[in-house]
PDB file of N, CA, C and O in Angstrom, chain B, residues numbered from 101:
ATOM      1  N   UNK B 101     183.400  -9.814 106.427  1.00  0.00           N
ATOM      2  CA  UNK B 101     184.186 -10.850 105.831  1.00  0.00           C
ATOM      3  C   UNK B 101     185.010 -10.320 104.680  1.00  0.00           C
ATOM      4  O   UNK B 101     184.721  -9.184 104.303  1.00  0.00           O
ATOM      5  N   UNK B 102     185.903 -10.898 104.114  1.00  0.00           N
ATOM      6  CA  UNK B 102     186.583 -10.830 103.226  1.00  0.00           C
ATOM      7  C   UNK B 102     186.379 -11.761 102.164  1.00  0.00           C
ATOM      8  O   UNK B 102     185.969 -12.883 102.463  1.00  0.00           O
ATOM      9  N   UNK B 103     186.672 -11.383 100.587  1.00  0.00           N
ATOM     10  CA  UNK B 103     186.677 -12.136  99.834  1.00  0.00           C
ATOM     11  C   UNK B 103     188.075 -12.287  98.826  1.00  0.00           C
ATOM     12  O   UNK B 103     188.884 -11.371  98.678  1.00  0.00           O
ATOM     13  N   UNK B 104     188.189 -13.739  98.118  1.00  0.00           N
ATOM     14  CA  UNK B 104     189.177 -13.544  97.939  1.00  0.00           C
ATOM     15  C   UNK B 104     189.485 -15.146  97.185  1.00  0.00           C
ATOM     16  O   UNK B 104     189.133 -16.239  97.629  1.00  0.00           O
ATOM     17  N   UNK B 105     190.279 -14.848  95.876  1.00  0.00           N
ATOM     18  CA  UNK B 105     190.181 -16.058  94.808  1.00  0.00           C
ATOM     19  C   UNK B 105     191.380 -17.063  95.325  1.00  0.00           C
ATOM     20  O   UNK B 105     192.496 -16.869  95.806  1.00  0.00           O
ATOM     21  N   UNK B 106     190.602 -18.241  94.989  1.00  0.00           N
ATOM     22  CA  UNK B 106     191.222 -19.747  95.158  1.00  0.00           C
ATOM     23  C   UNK B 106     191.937 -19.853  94.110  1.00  0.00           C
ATOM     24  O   UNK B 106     193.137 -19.804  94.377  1.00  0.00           O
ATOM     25  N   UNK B 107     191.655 -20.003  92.803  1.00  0.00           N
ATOM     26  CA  UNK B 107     192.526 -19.968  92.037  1.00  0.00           C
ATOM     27  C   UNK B 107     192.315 -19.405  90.743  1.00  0.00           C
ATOM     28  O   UNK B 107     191.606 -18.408  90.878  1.00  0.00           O
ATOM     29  N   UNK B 108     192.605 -19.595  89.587  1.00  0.00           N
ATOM     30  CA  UNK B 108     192.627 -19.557  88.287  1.00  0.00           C
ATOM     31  C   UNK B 108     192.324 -20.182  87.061  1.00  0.00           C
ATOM     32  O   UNK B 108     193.221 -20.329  86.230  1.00  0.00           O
ATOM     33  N   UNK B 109     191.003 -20.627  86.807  1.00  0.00           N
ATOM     34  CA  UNK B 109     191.195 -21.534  85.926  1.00  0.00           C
ATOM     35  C   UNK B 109     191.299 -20.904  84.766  1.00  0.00           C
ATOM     36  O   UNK B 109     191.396 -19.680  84.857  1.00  0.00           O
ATOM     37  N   UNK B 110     191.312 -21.476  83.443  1.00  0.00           N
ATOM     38  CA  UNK B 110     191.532 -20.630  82.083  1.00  0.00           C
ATOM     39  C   UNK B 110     190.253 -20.791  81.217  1.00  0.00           C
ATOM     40  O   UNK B 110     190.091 -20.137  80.187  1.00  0.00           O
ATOM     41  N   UNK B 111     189.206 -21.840  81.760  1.00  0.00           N
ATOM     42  CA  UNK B 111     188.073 -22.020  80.474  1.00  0.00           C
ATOM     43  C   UNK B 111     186.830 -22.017  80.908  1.00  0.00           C
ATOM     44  O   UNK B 111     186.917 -22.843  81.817  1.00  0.00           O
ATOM     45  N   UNK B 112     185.644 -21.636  80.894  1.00  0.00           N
ATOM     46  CA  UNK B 112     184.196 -22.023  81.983  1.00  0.00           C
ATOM     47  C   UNK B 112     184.373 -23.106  82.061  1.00  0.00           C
ATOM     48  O   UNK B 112     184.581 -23.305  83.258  1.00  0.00           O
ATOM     49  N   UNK B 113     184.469 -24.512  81.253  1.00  0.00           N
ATOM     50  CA  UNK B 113     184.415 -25.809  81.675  1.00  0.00           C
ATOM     51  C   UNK B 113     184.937 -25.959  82.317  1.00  0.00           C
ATOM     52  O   UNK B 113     184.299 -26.293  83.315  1.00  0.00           O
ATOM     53  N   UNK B 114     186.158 -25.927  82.492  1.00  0.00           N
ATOM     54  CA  UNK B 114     187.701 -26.283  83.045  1.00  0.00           C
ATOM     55  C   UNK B 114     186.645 -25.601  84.911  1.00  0.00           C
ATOM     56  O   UNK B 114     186.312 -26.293  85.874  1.00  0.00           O
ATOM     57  N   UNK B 115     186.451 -24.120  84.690  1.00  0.00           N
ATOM     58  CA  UNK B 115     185.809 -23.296  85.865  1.00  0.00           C
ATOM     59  C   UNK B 115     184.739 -24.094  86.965  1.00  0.00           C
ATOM     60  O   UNK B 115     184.522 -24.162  88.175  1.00  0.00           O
ATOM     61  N   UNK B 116     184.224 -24.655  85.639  1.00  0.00           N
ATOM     62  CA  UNK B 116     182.614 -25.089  86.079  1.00  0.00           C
ATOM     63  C   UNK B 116     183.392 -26.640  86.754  1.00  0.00           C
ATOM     64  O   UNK B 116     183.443 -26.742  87.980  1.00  0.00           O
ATOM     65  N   UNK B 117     183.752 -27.357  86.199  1.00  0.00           N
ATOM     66  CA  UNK B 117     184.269 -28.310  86.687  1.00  0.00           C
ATOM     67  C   UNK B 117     185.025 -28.636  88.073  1.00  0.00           C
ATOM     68  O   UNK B 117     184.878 -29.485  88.952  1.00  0.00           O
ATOM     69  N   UNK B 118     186.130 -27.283  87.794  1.00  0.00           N
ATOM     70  CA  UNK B 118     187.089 -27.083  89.394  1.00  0.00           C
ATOM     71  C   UNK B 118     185.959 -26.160  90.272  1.00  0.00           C
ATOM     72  O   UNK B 118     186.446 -25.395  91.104  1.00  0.00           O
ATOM     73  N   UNK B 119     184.874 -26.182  90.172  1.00  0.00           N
ATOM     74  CA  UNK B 119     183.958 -25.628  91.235  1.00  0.00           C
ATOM     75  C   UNK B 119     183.436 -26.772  91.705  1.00  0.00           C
ATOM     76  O   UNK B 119     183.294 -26.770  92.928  1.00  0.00           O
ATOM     77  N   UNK B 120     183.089 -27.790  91.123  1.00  0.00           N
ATOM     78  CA  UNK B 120     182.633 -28.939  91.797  1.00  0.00           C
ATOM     79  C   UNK B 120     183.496 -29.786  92.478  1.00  0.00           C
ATOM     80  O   UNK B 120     183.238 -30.397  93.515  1.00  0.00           O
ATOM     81  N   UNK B 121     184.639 -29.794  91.782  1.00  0.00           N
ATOM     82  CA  UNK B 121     185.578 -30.565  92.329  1.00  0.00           C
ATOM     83  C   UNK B 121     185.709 -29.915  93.849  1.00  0.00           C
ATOM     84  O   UNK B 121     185.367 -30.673  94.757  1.00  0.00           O
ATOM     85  N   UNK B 122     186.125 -28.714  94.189  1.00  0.00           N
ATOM     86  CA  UNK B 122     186.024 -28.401  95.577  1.00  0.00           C
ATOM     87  C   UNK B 122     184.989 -28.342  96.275  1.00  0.00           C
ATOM     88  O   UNK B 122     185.136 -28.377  97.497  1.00  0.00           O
ATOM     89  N   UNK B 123     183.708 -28.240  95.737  1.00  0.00           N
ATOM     90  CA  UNK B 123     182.593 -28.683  96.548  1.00  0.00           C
ATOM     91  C   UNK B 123     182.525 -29.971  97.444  1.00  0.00           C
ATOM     92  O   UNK B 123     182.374 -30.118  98.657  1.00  0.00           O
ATOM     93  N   UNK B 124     182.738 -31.096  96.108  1.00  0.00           N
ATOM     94  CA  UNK B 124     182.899 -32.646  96.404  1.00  0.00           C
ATOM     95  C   UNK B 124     183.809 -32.289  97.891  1.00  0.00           C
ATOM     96  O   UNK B 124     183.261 -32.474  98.977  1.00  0.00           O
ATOM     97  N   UNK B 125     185.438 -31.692  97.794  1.00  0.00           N
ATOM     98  CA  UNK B 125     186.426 -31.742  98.684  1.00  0.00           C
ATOM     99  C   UNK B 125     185.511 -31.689  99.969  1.00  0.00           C
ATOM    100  O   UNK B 125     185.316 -32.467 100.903  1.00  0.00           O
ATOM    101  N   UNK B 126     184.995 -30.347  99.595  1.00  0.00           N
ATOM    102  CA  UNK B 126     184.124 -29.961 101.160  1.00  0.00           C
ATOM    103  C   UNK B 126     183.203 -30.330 101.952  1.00  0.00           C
ATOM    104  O   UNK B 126     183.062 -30.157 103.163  1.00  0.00           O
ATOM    105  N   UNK B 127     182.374 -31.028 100.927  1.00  0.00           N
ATOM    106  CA  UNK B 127     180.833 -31.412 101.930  1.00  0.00           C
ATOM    107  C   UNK B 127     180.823 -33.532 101.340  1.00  0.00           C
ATOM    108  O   UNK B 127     179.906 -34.346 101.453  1.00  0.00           O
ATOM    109  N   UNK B 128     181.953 -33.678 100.879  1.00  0.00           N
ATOM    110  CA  UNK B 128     181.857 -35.246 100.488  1.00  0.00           C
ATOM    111  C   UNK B 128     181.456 -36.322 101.861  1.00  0.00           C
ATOM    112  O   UNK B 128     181.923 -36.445 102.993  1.00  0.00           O
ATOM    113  N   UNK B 129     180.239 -37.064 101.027  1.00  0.00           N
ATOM    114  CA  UNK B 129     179.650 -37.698 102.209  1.00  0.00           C
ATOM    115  C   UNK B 129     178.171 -37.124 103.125  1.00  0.00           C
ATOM    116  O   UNK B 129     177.415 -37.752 103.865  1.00  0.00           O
ATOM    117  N   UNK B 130     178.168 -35.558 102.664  1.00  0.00           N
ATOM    118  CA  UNK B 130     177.179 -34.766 103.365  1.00  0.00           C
ATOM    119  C   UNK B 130     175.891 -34.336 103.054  1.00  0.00           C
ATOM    120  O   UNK B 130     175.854 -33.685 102.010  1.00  0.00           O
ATOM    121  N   UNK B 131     174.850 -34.483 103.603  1.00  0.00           N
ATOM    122  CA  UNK B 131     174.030 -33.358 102.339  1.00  0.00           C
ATOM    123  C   UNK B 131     174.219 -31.912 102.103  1.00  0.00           C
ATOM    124  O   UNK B 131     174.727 -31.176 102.949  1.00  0.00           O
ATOM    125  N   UNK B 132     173.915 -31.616 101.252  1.00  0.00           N
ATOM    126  CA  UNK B 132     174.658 -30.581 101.191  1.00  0.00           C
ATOM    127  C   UNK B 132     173.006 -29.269 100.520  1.00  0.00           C
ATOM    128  O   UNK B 132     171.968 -29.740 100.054  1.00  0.00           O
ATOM    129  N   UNK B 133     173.245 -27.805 100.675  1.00  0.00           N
ATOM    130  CA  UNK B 133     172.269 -26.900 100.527  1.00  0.00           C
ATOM    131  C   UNK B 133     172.854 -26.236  99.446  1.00  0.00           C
ATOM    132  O   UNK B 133     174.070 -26.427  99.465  1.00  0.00           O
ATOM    133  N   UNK B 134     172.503 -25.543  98.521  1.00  0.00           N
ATOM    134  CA  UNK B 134     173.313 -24.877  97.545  1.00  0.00           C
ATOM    135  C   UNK B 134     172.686 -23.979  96.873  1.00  0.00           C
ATOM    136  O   UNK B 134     171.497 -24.254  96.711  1.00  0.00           O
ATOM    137  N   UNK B 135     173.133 -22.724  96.286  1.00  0.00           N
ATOM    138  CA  UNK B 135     172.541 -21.732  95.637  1.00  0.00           C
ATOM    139  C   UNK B 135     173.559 -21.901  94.587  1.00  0.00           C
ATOM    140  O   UNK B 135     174.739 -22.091  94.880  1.00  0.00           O
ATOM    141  N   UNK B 136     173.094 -21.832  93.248  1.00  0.00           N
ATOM    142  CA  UNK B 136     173.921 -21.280  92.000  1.00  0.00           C
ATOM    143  C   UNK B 136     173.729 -19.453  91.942  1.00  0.00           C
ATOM    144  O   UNK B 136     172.691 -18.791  91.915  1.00  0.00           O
ATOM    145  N   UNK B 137     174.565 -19.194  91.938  1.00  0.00           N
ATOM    146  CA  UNK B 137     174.335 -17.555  91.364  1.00  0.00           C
ATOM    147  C   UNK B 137     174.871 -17.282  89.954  1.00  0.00           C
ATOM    148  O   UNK B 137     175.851 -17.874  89.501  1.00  0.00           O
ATOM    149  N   UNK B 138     174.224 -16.419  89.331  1.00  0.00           N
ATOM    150  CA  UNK B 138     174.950 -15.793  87.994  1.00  0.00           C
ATOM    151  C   UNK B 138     174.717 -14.653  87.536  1.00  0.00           C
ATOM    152  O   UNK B 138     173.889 -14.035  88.206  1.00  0.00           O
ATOM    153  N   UNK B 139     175.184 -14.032  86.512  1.00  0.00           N
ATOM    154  CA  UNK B 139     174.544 -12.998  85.946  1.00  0.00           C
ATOM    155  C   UNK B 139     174.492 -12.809  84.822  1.00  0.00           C
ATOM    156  O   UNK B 139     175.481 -12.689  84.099  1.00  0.00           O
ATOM    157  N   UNK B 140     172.940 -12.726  84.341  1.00  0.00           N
ATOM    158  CA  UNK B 140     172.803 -12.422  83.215  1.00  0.00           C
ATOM    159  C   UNK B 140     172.892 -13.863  82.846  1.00  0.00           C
ATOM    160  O   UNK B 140     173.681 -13.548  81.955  1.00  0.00           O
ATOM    161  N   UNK B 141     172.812 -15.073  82.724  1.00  0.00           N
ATOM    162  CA  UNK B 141     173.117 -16.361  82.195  1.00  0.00           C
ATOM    163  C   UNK B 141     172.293 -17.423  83.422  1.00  0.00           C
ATOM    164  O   UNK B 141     172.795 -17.995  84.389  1.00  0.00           O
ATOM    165  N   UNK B 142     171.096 -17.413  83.019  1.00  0.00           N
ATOM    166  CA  UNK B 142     169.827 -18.447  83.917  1.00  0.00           C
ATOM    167  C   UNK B 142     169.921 -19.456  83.066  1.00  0.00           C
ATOM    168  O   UNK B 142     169.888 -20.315  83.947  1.00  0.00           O
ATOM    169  N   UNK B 143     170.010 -20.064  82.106  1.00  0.00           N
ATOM    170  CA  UNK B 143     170.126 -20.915  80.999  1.00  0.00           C
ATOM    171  C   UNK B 143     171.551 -21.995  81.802  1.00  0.00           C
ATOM    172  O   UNK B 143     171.510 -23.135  82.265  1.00  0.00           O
ATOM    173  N   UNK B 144     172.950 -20.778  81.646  1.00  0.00           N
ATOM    174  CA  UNK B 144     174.279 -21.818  82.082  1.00  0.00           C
ATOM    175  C   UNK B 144     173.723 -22.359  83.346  1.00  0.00           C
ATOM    176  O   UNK B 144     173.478 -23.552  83.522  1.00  0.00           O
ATOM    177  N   UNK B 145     173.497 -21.210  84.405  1.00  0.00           N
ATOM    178  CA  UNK B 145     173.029 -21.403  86.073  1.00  0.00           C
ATOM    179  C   UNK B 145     172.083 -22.587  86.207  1.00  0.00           C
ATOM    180  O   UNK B 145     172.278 -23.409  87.102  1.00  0.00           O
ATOM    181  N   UNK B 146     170.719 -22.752  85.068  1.00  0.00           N
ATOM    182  CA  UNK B 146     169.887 -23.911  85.353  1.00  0.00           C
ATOM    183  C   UNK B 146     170.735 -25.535  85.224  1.00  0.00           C
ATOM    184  O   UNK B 146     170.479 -26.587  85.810  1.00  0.00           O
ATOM    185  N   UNK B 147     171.841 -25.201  84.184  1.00  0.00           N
ATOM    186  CA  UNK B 147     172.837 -26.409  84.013  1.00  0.00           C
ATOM    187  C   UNK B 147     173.289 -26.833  85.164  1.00  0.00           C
ATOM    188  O   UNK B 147     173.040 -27.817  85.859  1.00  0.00           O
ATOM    189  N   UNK B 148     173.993 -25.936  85.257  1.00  0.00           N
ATOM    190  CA  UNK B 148     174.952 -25.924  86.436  1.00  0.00           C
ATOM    191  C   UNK B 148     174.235 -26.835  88.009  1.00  0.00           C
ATOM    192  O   UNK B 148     174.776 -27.744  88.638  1.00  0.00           O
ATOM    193  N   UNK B 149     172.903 -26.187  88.266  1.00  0.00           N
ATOM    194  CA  UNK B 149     172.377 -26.653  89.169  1.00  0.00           C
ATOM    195  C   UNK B 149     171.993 -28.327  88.790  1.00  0.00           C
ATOM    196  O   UNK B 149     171.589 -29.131  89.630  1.00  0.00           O
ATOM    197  N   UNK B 150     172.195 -28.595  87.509  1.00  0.00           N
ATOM    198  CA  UNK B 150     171.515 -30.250  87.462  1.00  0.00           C
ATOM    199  C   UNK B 150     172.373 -30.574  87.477  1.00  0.00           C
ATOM    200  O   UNK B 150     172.500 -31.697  87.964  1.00  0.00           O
ATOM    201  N   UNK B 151     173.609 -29.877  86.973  1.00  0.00           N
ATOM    202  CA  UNK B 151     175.124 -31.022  87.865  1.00  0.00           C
ATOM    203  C   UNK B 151     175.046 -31.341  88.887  1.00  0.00           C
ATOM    204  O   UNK B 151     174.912 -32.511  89.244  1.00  0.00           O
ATOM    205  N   UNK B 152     175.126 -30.143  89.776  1.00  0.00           N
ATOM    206  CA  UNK B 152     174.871 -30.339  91.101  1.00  0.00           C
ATOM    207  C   UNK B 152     174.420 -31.232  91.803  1.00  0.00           C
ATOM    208  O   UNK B 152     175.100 -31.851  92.622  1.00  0.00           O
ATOM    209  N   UNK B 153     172.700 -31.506  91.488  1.00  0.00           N
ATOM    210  CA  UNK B 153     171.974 -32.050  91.825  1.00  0.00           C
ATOM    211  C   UNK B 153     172.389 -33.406  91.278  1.00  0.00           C
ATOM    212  O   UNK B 153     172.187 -34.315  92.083  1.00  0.00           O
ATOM    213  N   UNK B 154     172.890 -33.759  90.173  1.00  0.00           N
ATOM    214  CA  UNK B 154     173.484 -35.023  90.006  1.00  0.00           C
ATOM    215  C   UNK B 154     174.392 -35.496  90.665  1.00  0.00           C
ATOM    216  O   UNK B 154     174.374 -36.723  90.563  1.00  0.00           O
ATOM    217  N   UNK B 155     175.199 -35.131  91.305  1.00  0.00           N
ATOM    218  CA  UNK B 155     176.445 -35.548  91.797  1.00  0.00           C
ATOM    219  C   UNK B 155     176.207 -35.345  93.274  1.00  0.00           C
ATOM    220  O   UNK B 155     176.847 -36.113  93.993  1.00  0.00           O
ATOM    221  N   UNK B 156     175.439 -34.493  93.865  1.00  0.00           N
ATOM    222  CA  UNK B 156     175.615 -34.326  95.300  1.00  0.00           C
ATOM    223  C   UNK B 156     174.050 -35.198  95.756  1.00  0.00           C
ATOM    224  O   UNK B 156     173.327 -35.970  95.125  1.00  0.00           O
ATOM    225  N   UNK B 157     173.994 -34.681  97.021  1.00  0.00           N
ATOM    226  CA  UNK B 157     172.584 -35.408  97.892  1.00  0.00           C
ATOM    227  C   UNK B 157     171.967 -33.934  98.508  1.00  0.00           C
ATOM    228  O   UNK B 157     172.151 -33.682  99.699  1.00  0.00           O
ATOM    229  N   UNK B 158     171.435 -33.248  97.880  1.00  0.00           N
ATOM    230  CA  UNK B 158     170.676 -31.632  98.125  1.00  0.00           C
ATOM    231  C   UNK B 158     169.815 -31.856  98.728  1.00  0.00           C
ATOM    232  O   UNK B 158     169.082 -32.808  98.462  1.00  0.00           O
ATOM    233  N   UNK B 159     169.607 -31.022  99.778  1.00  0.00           N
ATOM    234  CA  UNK B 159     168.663 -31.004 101.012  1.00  0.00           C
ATOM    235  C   UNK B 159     167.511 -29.589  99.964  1.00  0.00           C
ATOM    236  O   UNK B 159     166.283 -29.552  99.884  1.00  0.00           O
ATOM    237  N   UNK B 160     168.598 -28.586  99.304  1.00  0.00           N
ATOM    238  CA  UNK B 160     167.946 -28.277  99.019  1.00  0.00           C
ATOM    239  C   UNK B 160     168.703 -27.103  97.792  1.00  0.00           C
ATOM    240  O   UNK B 160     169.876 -26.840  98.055  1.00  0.00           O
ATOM    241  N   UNK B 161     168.188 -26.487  96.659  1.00  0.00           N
ATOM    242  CA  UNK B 161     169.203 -25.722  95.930  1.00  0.00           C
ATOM    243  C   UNK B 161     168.263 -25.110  95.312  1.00  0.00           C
ATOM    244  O   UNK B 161     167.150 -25.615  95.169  1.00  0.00           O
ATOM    245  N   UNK B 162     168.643 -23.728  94.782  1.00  0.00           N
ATOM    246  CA  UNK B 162     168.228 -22.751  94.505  1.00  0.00           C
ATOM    247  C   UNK B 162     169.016 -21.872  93.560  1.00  0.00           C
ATOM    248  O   UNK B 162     170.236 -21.925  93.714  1.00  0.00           O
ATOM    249  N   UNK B 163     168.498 -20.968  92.486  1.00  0.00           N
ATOM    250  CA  UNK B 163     169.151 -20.033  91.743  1.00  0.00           C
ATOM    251  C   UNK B 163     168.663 -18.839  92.095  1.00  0.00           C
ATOM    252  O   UNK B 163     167.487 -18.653  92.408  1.00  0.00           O
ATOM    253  N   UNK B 164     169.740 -17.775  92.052  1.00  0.00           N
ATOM    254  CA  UNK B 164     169.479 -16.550  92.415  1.00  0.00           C
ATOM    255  C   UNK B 164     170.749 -15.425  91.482  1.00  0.00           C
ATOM    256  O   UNK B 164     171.974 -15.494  91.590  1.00  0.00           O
ATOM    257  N   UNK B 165     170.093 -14.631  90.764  1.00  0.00           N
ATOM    258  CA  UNK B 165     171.358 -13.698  90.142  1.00  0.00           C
ATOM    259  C   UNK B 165     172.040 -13.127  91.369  1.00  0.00           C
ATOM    260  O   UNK B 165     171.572 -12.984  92.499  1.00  0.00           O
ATOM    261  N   UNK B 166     173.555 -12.757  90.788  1.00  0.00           N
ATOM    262  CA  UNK B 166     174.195 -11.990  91.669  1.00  0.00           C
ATOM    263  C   UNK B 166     173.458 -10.430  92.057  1.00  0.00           C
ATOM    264  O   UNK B 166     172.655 -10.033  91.214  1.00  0.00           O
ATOM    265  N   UNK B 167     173.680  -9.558  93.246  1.00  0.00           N
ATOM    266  CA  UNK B 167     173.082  -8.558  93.506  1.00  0.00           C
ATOM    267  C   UNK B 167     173.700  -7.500  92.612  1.00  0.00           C
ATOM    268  O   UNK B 167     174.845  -7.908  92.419  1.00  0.00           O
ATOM    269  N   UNK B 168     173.591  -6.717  92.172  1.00  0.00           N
ATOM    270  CA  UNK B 168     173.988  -5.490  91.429  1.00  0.00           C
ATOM    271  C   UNK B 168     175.112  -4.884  91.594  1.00  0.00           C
ATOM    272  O   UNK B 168     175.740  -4.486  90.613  1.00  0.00           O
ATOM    273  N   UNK B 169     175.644  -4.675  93.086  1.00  0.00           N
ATOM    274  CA  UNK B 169     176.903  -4.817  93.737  1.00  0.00           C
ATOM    275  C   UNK B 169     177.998  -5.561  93.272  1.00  0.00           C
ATOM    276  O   UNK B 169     179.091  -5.148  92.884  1.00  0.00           O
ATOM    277  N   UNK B 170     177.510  -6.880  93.369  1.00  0.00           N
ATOM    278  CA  UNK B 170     178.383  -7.774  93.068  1.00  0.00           C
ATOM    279  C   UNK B 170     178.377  -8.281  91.680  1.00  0.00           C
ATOM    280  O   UNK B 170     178.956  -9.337  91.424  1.00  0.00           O
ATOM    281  N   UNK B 171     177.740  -7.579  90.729  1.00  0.00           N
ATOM    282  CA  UNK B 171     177.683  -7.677  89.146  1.00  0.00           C
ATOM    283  C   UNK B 171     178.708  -6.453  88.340  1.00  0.00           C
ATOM    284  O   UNK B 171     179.321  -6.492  87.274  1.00  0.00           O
ATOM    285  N   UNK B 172     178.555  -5.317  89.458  1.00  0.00           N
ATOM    286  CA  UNK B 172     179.328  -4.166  89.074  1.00  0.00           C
ATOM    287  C   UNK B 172     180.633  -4.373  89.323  1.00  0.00           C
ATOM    288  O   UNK B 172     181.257  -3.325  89.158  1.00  0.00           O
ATOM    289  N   UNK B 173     181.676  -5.753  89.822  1.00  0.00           N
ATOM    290  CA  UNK B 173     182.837  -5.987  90.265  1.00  0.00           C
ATOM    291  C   UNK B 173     183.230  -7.024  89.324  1.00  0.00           C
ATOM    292  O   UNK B 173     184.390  -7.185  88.944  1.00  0.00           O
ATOM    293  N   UNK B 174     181.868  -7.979  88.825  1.00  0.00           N
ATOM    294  CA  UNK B 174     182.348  -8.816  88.001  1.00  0.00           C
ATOM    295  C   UNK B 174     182.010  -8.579  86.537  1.00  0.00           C
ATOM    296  O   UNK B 174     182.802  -8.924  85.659  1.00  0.00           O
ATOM    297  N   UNK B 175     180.808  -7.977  86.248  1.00  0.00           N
ATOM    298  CA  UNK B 175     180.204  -8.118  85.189  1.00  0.00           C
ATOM    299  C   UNK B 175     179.100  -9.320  84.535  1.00  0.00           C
ATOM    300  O   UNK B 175     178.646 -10.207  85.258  1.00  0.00           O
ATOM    301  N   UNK B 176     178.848  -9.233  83.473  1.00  0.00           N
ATOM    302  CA  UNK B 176     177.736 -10.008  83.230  1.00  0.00           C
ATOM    303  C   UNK B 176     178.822 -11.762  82.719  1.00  0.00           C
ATOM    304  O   UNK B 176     179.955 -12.041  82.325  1.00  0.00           O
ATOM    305  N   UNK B 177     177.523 -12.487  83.078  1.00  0.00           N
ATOM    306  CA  UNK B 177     178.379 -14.187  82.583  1.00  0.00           C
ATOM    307  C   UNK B 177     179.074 -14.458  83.581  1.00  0.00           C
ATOM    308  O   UNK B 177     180.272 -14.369  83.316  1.00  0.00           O
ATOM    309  N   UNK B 178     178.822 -14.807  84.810  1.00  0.00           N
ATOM    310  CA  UNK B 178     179.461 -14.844  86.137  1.00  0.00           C
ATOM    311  C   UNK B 178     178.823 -15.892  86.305  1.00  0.00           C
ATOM    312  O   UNK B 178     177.674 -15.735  85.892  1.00  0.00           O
ATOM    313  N   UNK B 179     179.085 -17.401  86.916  1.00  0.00           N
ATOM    314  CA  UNK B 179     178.497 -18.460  88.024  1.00  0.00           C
ATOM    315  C   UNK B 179     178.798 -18.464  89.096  1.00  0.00           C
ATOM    316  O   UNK B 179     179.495 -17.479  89.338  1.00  0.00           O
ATOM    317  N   UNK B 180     178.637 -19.093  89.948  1.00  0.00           N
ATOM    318  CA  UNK B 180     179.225 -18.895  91.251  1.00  0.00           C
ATOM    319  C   UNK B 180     178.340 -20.209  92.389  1.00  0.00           C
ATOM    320  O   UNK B 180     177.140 -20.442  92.236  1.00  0.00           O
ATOM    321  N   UNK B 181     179.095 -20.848  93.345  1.00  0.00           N
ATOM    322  CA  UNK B 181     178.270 -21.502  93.978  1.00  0.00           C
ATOM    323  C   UNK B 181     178.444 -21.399  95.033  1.00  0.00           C
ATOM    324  O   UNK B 181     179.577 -21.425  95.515  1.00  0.00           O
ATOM    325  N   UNK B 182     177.442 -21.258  95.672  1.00  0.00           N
ATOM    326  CA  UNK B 182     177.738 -21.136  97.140  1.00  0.00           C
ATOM    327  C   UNK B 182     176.836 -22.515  98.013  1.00  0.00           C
ATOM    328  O   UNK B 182     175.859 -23.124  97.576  1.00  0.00           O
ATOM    329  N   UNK B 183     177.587 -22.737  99.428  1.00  0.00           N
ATOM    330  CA  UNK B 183     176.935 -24.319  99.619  1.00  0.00           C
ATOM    331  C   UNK B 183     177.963 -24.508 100.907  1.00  0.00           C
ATOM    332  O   UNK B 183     179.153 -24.220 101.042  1.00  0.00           O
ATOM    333  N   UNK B 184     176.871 -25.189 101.904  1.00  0.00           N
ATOM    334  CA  UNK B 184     177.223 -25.740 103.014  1.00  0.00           C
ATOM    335  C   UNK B 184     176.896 -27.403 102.779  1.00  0.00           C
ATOM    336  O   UNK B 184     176.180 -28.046 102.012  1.00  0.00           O
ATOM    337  N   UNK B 185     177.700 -27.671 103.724  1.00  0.00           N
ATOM    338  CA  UNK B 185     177.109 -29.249 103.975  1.00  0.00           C
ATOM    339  C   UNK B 185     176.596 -29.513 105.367  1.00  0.00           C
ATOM    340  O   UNK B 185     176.986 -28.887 106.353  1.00  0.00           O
ATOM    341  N   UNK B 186     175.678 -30.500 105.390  1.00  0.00           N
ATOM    342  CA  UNK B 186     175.098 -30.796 106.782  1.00  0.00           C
ATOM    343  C   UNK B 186     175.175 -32.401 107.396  1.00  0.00           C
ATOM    344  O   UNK B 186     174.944 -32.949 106.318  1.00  0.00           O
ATOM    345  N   UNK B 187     175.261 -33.022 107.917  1.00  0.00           N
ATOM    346  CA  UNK B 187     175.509 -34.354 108.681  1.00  0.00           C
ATOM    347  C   UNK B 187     173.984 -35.067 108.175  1.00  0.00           C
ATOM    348  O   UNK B 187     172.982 -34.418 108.475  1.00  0.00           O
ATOM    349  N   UNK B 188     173.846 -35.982 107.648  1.00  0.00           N
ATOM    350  CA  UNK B 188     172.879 -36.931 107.427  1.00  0.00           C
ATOM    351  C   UNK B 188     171.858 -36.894 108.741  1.00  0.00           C
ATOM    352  O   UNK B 188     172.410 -36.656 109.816  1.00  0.00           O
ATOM    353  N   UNK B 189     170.596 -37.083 108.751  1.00  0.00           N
ATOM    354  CA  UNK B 189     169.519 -37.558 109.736  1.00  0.00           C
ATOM    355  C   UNK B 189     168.916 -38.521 109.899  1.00  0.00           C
ATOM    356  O   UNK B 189     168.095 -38.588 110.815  1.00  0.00           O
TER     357      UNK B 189
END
């Protein structure tokens, strides 16, 4: 696969915010599964996930730091969410 940025925001809030907002876009209506990732910052990441969990319907969510790989491209203070949605049962 390839990776590759959506956009630009200028502030973590502003960041943290337009990450949910496209979540909502994607799985609205769905339940949805989700991992927060970060690095170096379990404190922002535990936040982050009770947004989450506030606003969506989680089947199920989880925190996990980024892999070492992918810390050496970004550096430390990174969030990130990753998340499918699934059809109600």
């Amino acid at each position: 696969g390839e990776l590759f940025p959506i956009e630009r925001v200028r502030s973590k809030p502003k960041a943290r915010e337009r990450m949910m907002q496209l979540m909502e876009e994607r799985v609205a209506g769905k339940q949805v599964h989700v991992n927060v990732m970060h690095a170096g910052i379990p404190e922002e990441a535990q936040n982050l996930k009770e947004q989450v969990l506030s606003r969506f319907d989680c089947v199920e969510a989880y925190i996990t730091e980024f892999s070492p790989v992918m810390g050496a491209h970004t550096g430390p203070g990174l969030l990130g969410l990753a998340f499918y949605g699934s059809d109600k049962s």
